[in-house]
Backbone as numpy.savetxt, mean C-alpha at the origin, in Angstrom:
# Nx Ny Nz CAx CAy CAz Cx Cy Cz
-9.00 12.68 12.10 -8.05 12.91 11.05 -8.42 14.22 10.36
-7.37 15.22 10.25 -8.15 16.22 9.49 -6.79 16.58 8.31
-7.46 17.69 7.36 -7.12 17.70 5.60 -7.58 17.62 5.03
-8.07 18.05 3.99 -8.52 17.69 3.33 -8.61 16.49 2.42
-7.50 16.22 2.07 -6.70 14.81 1.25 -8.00 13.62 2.31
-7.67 13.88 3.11 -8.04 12.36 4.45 -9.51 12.49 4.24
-10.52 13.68 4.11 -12.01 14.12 4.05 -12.47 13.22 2.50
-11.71 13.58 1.62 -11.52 12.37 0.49 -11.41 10.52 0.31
-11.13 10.65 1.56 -10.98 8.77 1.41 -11.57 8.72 2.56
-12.76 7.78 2.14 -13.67 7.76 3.35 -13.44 6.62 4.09
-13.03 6.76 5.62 -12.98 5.64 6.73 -11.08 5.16 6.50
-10.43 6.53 6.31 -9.26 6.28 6.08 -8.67 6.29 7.46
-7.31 5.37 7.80 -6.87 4.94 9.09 -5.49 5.33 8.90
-4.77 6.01 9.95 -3.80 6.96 9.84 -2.42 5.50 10.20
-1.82 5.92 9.61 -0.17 4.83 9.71 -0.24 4.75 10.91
-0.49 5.73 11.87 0.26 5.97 13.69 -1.16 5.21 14.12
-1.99 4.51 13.48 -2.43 3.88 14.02 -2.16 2.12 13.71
-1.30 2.23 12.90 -0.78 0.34 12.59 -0.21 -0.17 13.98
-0.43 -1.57 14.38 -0.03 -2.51 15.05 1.70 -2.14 15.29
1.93 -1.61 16.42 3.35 -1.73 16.89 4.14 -2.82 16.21
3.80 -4.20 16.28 5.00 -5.48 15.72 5.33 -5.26 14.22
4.88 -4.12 13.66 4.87 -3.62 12.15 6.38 -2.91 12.30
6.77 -2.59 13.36 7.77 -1.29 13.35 8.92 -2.08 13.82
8.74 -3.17 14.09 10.21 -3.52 14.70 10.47 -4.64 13.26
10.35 -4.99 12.59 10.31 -5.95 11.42 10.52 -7.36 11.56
10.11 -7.77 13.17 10.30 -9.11 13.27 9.33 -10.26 13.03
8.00 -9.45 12.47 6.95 -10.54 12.32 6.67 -10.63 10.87
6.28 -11.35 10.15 6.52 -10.88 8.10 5.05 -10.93 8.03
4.58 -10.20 7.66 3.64 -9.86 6.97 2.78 -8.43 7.02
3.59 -7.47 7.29 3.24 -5.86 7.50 4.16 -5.57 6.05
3.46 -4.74 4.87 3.88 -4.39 3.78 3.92 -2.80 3.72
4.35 -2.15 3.04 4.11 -0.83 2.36 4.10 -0.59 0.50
3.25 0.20 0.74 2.94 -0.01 -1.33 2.57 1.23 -1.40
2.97 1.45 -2.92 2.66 2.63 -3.89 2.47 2.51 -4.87
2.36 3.32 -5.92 2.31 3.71 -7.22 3.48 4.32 -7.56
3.96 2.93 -8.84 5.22 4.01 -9.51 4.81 4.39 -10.89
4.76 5.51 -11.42 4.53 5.98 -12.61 5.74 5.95 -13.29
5.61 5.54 -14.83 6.18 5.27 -15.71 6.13 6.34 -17.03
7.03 6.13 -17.93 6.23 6.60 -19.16 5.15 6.71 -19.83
4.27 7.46 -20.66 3.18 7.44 -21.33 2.35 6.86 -20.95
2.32 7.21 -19.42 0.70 6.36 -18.40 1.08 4.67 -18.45
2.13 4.43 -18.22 2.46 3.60 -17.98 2.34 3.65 -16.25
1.97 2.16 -15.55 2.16 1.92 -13.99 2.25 0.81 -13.41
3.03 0.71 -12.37 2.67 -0.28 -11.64 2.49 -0.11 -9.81
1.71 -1.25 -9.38 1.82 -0.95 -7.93 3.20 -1.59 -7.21
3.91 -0.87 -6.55 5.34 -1.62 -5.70 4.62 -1.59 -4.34
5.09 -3.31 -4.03 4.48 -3.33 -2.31 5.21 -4.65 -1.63
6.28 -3.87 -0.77 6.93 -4.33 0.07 7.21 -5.04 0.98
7.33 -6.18 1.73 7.08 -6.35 3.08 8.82 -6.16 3.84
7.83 -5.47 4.54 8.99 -4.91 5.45 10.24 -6.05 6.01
9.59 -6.98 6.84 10.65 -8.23 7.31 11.13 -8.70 6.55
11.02 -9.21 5.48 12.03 -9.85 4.29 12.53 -8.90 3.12
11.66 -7.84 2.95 11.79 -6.91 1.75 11.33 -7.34 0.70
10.74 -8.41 0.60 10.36 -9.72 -0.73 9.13 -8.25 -1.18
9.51 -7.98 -2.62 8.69 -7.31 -2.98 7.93 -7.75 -3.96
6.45 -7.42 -4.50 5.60 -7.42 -5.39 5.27 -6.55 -6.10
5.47 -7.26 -7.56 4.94 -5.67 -8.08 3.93 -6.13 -9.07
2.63 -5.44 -9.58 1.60 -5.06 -10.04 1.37 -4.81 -11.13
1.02 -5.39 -12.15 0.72 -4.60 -13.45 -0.13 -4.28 -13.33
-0.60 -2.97 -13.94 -1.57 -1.90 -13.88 -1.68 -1.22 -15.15
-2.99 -1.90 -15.97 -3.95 -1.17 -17.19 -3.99 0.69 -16.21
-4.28 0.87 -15.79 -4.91 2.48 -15.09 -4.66 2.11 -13.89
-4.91 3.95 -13.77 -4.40 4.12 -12.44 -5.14 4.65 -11.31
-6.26 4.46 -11.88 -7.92 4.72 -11.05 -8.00 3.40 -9.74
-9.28 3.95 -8.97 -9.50 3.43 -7.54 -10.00 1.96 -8.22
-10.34 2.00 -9.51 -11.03 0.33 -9.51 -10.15 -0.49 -10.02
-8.84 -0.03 -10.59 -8.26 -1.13 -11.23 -6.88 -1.20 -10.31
-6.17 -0.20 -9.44 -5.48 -0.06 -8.40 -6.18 -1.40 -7.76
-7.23 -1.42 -6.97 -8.37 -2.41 -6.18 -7.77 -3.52 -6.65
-8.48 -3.50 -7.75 -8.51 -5.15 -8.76 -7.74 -5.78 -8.63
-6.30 -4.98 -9.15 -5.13 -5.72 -9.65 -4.69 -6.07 -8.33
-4.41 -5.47 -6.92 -3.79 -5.13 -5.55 -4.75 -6.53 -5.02
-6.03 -6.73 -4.78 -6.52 -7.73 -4.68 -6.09 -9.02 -5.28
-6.23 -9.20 -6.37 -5.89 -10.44 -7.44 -4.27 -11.01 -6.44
-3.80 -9.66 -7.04 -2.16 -10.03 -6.53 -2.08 -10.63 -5.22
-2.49 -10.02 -4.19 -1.90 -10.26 -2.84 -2.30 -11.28 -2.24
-3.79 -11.73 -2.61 -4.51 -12.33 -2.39 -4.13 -13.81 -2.24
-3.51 -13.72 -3.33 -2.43 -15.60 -4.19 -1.35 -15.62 -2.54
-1.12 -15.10 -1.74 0.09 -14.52 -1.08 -0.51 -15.29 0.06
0.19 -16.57 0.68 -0.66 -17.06 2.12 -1.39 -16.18 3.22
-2.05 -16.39 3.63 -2.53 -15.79 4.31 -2.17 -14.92 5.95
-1.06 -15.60 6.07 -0.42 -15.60 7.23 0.07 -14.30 6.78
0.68 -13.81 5.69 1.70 -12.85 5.64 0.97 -11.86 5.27
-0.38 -11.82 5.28 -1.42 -10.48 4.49 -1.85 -9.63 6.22
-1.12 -8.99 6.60 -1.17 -8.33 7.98 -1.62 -6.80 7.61
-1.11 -5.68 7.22 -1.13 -4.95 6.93 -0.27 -4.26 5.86
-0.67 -3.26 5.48 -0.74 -2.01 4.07 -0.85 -0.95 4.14
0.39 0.20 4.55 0.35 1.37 4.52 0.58 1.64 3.20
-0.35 3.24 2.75 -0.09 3.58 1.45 -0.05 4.79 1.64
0.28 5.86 0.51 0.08 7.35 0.39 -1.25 7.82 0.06
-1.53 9.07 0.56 -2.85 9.38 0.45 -3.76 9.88 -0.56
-3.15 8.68 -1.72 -3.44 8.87 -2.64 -4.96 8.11 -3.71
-5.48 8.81 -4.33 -7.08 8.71 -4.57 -7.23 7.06 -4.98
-5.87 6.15 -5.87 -6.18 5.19 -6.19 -6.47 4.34 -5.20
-6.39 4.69 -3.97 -6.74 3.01 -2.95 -8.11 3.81 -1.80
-8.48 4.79 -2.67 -9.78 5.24 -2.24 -10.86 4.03 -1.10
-10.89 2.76 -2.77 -11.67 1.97 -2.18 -10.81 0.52 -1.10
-9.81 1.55 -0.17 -9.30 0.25 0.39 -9.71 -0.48 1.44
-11.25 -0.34 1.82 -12.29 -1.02 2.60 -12.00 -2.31 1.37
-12.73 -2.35 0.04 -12.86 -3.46 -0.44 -11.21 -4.02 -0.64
-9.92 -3.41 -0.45 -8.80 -4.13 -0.87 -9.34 -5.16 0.34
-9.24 -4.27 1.65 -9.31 -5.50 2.94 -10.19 -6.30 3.11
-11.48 -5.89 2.57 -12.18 -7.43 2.55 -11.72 -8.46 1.38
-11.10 -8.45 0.48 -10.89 -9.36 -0.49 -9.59 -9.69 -0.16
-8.52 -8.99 0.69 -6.99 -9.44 1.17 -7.03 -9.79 2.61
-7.82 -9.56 3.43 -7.45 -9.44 5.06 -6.03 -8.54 4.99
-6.25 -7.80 4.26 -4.81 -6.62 4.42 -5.69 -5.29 5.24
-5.10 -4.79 6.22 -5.32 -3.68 6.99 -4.65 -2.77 6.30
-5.22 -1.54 5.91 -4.88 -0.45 4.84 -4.90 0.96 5.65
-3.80 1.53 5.89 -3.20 2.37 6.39 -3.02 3.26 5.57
-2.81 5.13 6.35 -3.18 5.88 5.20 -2.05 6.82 5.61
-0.17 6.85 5.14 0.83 7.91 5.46 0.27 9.37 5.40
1.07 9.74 6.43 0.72 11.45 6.64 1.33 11.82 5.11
1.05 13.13 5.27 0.81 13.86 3.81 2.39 14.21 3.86
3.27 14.43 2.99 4.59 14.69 2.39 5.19 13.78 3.40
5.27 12.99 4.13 5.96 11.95 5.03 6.39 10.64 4.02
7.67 10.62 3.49 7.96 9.06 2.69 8.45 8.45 3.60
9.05 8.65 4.67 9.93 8.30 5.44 9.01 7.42 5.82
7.81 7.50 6.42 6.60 6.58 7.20 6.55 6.02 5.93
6.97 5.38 4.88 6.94 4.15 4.15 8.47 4.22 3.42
9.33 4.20 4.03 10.62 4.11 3.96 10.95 2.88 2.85
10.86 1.82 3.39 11.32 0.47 2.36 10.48 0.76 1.41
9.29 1.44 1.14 8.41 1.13 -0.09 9.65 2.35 -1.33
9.71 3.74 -0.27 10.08 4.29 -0.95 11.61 4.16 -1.53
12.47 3.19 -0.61 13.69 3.20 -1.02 13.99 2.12 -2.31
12.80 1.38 -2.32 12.63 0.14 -3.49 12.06 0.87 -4.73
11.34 1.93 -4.72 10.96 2.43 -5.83 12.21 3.07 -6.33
12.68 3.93 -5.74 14.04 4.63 -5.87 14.87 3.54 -6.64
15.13 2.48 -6.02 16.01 1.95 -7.26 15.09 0.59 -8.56
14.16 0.93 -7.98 13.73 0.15 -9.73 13.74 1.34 -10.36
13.63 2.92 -9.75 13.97 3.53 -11.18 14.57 3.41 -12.01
């Protein structure tokens, strides 16, 4: 993987490497998530699953790698287990530590190419309208 952005998140795993049955949307439990910023540091995390679209969203004190973690853990975690498959995100610093999201979710954490929304399409078309 090269960039700098990717030299930053250590043991980061590129989207084009997620499980093929992620791309056709017939199995439920492959998600995509982000960060939507709000007013006055206001946030939350939006995270998708692709086969149903059933989305989750996150309250978020900050928007740092430990409380991104925390809250993304806590949350998904409650979520059967069957449907915690994978988690593409943007390559962005808050899911730094997403070794520990996946040991505390069994979520596989995927890392979108750089200006690519399209490679998280449903995440991004759901943020778009909770704007």
């Amino acid at each position: 993987m090269t960039g700098q952005w990717r030299s930053q998140i250590k043991d980061a795993v590129s989207i084009r490497e997620r499980p093929a049955e992620a791309e056709d949307r017939a199995i439920p439990g492959h998600w995509e998530g982000d960060l939507l910023l709000g007013r006055h540091w206001t946030q939350i995390a939006t995270v998708v699953e692709r086969s149903t679209r059933f989305t989750v969203l996150v309250a978020l004190d900050g928007r740092d790698m430990a409380t991104v973690t925390a809250g993304l853990s806590r949350t998904m975690s409650r979520l059967p287990e069957q449907v915690r498959k994978s988690l593409p995100w943007d390559g962005g610093m808050e899911l730094a530590d997403h070794t520990t999201l996946t040991s505390n979710t069994g979520l596989d954490v995927y890392f979108a190419d750089p200006r690519s929304p399209w490679q998280r399409g449903t995440n991004e078309n759901t943020n778009r309208l909770l704007r």
